[in-house]
C-alpha positions in Angstrom: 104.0 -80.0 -72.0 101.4 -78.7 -73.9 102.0 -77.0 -77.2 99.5 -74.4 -79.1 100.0 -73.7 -83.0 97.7 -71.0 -84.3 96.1 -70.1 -87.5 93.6 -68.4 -89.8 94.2 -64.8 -89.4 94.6 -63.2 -92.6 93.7 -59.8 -94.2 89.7 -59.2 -94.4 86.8 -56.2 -95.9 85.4 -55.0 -93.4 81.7 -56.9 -92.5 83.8 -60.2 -93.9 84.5 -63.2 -91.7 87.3 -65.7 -90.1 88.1 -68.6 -88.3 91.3 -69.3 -86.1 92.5 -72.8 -85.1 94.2 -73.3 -82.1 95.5 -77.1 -82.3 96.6 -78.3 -78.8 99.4 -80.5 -78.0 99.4 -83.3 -75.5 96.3 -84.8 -73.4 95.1 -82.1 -71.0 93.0 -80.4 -73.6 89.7 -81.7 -72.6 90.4 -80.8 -68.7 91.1 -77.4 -69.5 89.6 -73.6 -69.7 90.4 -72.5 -73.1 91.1 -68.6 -74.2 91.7 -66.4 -76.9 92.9 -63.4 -76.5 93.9 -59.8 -78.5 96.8 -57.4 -78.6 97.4 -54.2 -80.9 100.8 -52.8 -81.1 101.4 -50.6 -77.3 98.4 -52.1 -75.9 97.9 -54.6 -73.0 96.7 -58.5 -74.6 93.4 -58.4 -73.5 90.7 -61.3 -73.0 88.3 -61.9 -76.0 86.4 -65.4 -75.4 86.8 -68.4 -73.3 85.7 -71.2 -73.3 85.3 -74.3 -70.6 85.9 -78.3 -70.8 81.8 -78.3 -70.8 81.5 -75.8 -73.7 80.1 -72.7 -71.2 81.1 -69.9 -72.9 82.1 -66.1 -71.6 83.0 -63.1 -74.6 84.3 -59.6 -74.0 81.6 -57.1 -75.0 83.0 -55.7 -77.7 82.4 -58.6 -79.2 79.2 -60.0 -78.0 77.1 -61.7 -80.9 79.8 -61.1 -83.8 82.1 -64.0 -82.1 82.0 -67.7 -81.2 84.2 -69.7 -79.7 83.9 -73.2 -79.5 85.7 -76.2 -79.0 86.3 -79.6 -80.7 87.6 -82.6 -77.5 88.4 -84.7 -79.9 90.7 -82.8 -82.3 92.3 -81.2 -79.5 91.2 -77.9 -80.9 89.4 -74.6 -80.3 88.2 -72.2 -82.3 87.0 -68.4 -82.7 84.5 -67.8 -85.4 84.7 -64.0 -86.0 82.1 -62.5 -87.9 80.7 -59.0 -89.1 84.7 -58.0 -88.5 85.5 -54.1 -88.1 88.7 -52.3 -88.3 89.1 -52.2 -84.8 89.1 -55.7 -84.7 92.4 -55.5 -86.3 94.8 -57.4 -83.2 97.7 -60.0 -83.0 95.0 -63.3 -81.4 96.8 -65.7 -79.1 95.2 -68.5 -78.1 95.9 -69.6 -74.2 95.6 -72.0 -71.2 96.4 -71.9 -67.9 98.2 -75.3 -66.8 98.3 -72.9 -64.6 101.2 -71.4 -66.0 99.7 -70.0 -68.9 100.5 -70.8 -72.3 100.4 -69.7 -75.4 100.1 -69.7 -79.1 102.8 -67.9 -81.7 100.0 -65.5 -82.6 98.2 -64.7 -86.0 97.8 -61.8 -87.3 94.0 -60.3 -87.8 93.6 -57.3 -90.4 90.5 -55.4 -91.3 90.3 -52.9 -93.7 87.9 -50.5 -94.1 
């Protein structure tokens, strides 16, 4: 069964930048839709990016050329590259796939001050 362990959320200015890792477990990886996803305190977790075994790529608008997401087969790994970061960007990121249970990551934490 597949395993996701997140990180690279942290505390950031606003404008600044981060990356989150999402290192997969086990060998379904490459076969898979990939996702990332938000969720603020009282608030539904909502889709940001996904991401698919070809490297086609689909974003939320709120976050349309600021984010990337992109994938590494290899490593087993995807990423969000999150850039020009505003305060209400500030949301617990899980990363996800759809087995098709869905799974998910522990969560990491994504601050932006003003």
């Amino acid at each position: 069964q597949v395993q996701l362990v997140e990180s690279g959320g942290g505390l950031v200015q606003a404008g600044g930048s981060l990356r989150l890792s999402c290192a997969a477990s086990g060998s379904i990886f490459s076969i898979k839709v990939m996702n990332w996803y938000r969720q603020a305190p009282g608030k539904q977790r909502e889709l940001v990016a996904s991401i698919t075994p070809g490297g086609n790529t689909d974003y939320a608008d709120s976050v349309k050329g600021r984010f990337t997401i992109s994938r590494d087969n290899a490593k087993n790994t995807v990423y969000l590259q999150m850039n020009s970061l505003q305060p209400e960007n500030t949301d617990v990121y899980y990363c996800n796939v759809n087995l098709p249970m869905p799974r998910w990551g522990q969560g990491t934490q994504v601050t932006v001050s003003s």
